[in-house]
N, C-alpha and C positions, 0 to 999 in steps of 0.2 A: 504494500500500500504506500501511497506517496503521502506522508507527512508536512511536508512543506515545499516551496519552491525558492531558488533565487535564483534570477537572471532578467533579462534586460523586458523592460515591457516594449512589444513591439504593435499593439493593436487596441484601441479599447472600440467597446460595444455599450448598447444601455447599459445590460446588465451581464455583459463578461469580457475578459481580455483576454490575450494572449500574449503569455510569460515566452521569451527565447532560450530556453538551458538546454547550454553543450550541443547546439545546431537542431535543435528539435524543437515544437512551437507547441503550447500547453494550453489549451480552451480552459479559462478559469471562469466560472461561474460566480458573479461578486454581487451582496448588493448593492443595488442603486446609489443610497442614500452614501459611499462607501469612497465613491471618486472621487471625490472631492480631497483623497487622503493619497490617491495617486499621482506618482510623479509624472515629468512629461514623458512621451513618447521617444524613446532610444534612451532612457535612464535605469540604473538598476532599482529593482523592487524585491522585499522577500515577503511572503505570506505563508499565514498558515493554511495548511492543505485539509480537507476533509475528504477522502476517496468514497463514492457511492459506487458499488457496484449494482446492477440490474440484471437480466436476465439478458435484454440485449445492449444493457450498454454500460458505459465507466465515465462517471463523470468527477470532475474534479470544481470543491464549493472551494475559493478563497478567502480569506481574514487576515486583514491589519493587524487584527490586535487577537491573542490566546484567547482572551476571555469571551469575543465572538466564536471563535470555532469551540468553545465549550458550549456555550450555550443550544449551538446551532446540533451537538449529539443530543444534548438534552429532550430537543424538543421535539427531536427524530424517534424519540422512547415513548411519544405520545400516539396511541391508536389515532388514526386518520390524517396526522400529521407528515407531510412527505417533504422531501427534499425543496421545491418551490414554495411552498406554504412556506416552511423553516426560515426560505431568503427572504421572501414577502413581509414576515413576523419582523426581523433584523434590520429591512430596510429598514421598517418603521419605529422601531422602539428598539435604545441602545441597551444593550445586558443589564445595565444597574437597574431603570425604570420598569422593563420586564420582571427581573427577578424581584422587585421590589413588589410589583402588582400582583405575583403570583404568588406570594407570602402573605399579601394582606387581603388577597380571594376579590383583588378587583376587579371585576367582571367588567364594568363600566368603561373604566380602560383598554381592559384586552379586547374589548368588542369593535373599539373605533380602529383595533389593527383590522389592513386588506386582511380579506377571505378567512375574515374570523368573525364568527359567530355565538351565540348566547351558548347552545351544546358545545362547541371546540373550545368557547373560554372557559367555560367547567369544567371541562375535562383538563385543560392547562393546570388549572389550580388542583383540583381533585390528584392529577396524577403524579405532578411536579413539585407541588406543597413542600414535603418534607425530603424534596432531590435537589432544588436551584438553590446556589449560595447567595447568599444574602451581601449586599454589591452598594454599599453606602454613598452616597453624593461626594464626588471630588470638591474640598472648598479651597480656597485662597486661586480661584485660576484667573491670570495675568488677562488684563483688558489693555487692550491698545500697548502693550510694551512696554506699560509706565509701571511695573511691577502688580503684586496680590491687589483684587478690587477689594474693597472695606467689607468688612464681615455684613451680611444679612441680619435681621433681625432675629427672624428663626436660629440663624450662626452663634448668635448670641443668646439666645434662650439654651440651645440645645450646650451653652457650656455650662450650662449653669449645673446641669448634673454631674455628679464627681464619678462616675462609672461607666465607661465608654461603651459599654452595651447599650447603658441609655441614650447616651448620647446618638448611638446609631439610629437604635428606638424611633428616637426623636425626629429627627431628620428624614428617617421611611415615611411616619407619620405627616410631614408635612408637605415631604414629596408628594406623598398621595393626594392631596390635596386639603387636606384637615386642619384650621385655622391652628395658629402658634398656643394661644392658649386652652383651645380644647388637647388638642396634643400634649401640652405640659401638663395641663390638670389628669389625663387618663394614666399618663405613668407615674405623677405623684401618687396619684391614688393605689398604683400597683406597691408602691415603694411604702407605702404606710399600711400594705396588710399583713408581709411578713417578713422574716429576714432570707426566707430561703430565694426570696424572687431578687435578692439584688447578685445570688449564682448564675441566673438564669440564661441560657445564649440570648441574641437579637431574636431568632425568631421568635420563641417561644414569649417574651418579653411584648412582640409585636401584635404575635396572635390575641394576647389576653388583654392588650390595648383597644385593638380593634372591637372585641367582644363586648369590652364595657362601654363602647362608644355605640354598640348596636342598638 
């Protein structure tokens, strides 16, 4: 199986190019949302390789970054979910906010990805729930070159907790879309019922957030 590639990109397409390694030419399969990460044409590129074998054919899915070609087996473990659906899901939603939505059973989210629907998004969360890792918001990222943009308000609630689970917690939570202070009142409220829930990982800390918010 081909695990990765590096060599020169000599083609791009919507939604695939064609890598050059050692005089032979590689149909990669990318998403869309994905080129924008690719170099110019006659430049070298590495990506990660995901091989599909079929019955009649071998295709090869490309990724910029590991944590897309993980996600992208993940969601391949999902009945009805196939190699195009998988790219289709990735165009549109990057690993963190997927894996975030699938942790917190958002259905509402996963629905507005292409060719996913109210059954494929249940089943996403139903079967991935307790499989996708839990993929926290990158903060301090550089705006215009002038260095870290000023922390968010959320940025600043979310330190307010001294336990980086919460903290993650926190952050999933507002990712999802759940105002700063409902988000902080649900996990204070986790944090004042016992001592065993400040052990707890992100998910499980996440799930029983969402619960008390239901």
């Amino acid at each position: 199986m081909i695990a990765s590639l590096q060599g020169k990109l000599v083609h791009k397409d919507l939604d695939s190019l064609v890598v050059m390694v050692g005089g032979v030419g590689y149909e990669v399969f990318l998403p869309a949302s994905r080129h924008d990460r690719l170099p110019a044409l006659g430049e070298e590129l590495f990506l990660h390789i995901q091989t599909v074998v079929r019955e009649d054919s071998l295709s090869l899915y490309g990724f910029p970054d590991g944590s897309e070609k993980r996600m992208f087996q993940t969601l391949l473990g999902v009945s009805g979910v196939g190699p195009r659906l998988a790219m289709n899901i990735l165009a549109a939603a990057e690993p963190a906010a997927l894996s975030r939505a699938i942790i917190g059973d958002d259905i509402a989210f996963l629905k507005k990805l292409p060719g996913v629907g109210k059954k494929t998004a249940e089943r996403l969360c139903l079967e991935l729930g307790d499989k996708v890792e839990f993929i926290p918001a990158a903060d301090g990222a550089v705006v215009g070159g002038g260095g870290p943009a000023p922390a968010p308000p959320e940025s600043r609630a979310a330190a307010e907790f001294g336990e980086q689970s919460f903290r993650d917690a926190f952050s999933a939570l507002v990712n999802l879309g759940y105002p700063v202070p409902q988000a902080r009142a649900a996990l204070e409220g986790l944090r004042a019922g016992s001592g065993e829930v400040l052990e707890l990982p992100v998910e499980e800390l996440l799930r029983r957030a969402l619960r008390s918010m239901a």
